[in-house]
C-alpha positions as CSV (number, residue, x, y, z in Angstrom):
1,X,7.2,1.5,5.7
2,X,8.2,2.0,1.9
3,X,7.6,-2.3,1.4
4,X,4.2,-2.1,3.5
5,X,3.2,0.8,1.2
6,X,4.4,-1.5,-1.9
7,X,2.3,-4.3,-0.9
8,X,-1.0,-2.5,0.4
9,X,-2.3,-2.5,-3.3
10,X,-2.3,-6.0,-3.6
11,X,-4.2,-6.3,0.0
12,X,-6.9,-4.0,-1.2
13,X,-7.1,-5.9,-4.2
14,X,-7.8,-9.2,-1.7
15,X,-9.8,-7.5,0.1
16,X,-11.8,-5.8,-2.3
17,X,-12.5,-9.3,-4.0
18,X,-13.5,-10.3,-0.5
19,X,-16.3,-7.5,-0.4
20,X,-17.4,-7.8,-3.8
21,X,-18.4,-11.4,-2.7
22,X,-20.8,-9.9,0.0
23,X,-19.0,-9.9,3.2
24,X,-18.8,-7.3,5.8
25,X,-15.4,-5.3,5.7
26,X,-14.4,-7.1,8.9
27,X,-15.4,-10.7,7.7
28,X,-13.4,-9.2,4.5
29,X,-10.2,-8.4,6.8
30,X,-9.9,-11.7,8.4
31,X,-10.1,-13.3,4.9
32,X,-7.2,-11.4,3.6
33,X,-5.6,-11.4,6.3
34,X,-5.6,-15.1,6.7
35,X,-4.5,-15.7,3.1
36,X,-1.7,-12.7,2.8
37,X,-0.4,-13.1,6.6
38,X,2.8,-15.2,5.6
39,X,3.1,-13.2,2.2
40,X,3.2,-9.8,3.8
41,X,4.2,-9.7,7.3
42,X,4.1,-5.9,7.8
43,X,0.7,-5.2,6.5
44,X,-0.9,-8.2,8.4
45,X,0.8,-6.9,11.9
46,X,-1.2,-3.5,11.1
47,X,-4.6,-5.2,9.8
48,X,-4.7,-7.3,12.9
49,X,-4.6,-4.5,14.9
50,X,-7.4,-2.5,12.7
51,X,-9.5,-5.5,13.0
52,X,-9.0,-5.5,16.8
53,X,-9.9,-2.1,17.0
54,X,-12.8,-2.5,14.6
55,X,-14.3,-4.9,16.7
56,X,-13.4,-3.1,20.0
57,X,-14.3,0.4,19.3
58,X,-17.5,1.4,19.2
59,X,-17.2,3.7,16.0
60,X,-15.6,1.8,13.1
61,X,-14.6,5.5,12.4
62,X,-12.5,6.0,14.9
63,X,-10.9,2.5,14.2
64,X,-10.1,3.3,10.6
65,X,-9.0,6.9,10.9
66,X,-6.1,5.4,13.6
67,X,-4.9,3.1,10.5
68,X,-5.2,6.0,8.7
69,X,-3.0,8.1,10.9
70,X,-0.3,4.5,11.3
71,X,0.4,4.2,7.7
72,X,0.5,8.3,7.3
73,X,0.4,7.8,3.0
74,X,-1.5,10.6,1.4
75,X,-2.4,7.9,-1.0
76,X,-3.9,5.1,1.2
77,X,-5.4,8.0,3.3
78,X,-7.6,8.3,0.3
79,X,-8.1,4.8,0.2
80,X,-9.1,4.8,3.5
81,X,-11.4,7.5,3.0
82,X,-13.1,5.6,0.4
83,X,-13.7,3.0,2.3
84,X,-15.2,4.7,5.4
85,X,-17.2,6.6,3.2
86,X,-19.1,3.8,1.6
87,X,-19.2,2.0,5.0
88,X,-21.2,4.9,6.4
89,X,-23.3,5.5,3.8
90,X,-23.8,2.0,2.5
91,X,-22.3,2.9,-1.3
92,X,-20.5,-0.2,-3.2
93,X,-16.9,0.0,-2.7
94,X,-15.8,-1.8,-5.7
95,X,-15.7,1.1,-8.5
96,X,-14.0,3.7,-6.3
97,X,-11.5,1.4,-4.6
98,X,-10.4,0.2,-7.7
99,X,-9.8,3.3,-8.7
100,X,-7.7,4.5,-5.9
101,X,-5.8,0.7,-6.1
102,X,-4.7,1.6,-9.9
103,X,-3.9,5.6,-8.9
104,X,-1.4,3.9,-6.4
105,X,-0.1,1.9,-8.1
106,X,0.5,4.2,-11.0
107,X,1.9,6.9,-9.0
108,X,4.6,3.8,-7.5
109,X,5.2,3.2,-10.8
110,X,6.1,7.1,-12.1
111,X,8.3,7.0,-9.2
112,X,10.4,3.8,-10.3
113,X,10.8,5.4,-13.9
114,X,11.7,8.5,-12.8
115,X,14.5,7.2,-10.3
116,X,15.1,5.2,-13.2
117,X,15.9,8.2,-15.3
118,X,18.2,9.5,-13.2
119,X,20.6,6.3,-12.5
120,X,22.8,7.5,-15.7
121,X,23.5,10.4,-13.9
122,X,24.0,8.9,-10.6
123,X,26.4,6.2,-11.6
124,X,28.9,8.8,-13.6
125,X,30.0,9.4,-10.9
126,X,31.6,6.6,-9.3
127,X,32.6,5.3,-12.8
128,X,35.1,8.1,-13.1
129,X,36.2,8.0,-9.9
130,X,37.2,3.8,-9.6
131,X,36.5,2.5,-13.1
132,X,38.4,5.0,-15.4
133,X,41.8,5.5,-13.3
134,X,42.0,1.6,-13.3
135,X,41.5,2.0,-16.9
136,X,44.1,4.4,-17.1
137,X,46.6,2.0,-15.3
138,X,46.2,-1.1,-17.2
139,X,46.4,1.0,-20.6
């Protein structure tokens, strides 16, 4: 789940260029989907089924909150949200979905430095315990 949440930025992005050319979010779908399908195998398993269900179910709410509750990301939640939203009300998309694309991605990236941060730390360890006594030896 950690690659699929990785690459779900750069789907939104897709798809968002998609809407912002005046297509309907499931028209949108099926053009991303058809472009990103061999790039990202994970997220185009789970947007094949969302479009199924968009175009079974008779509330695309019920459809969206479903692939809200698959991907269970507070962050794409809100994405999600966002897009419902405007669906329901008829508000552009663009503005707040690119907004919630960068918060992602910023948030991914605070993570990576901060894990980042703390590899000096982590790799002391085994240093000490395999490099330093060969050290030792040879000296």
């Amino acid at each position: 789940i950690k690659t699929m949440l990785r690459q779900l930025p750069d789907f939104l992005d897709l798809f968002l260029i998609h809407i912002t050319a005046g297509k309907t979010n499931i028209d949108a779908l099926k053009e991303t989907l058809n472009v990103t399908r061999d790039i990202y195998p994970q997220v185009g398993q789970q947007i094949n089924f969302l479009i199924g269900e968009l175009q079974t179910f008779p509330s695309h709410e019920i459809a969206w909150q479903n692939f809200s509750d698959r991907i269970d990301n507070p962050e794409i939640r809100d994405a999600i949200k966002i897009i419902r939203h405007c669906e329901t009300l008829g508000l552009p998309l663009e503005r707040d979905l690119k907004l919630q694309i960068t918060h992602i991605r910023q948030n991914y990236l605070a993570k990576l430095e901060e894990k980042i941060t703390r590899l000096p730390t982590t790799l002391l360890f085994p240093m000490f315990l395999f490099i330093f006594p060969s050290l030792f030896i040879i000296i």
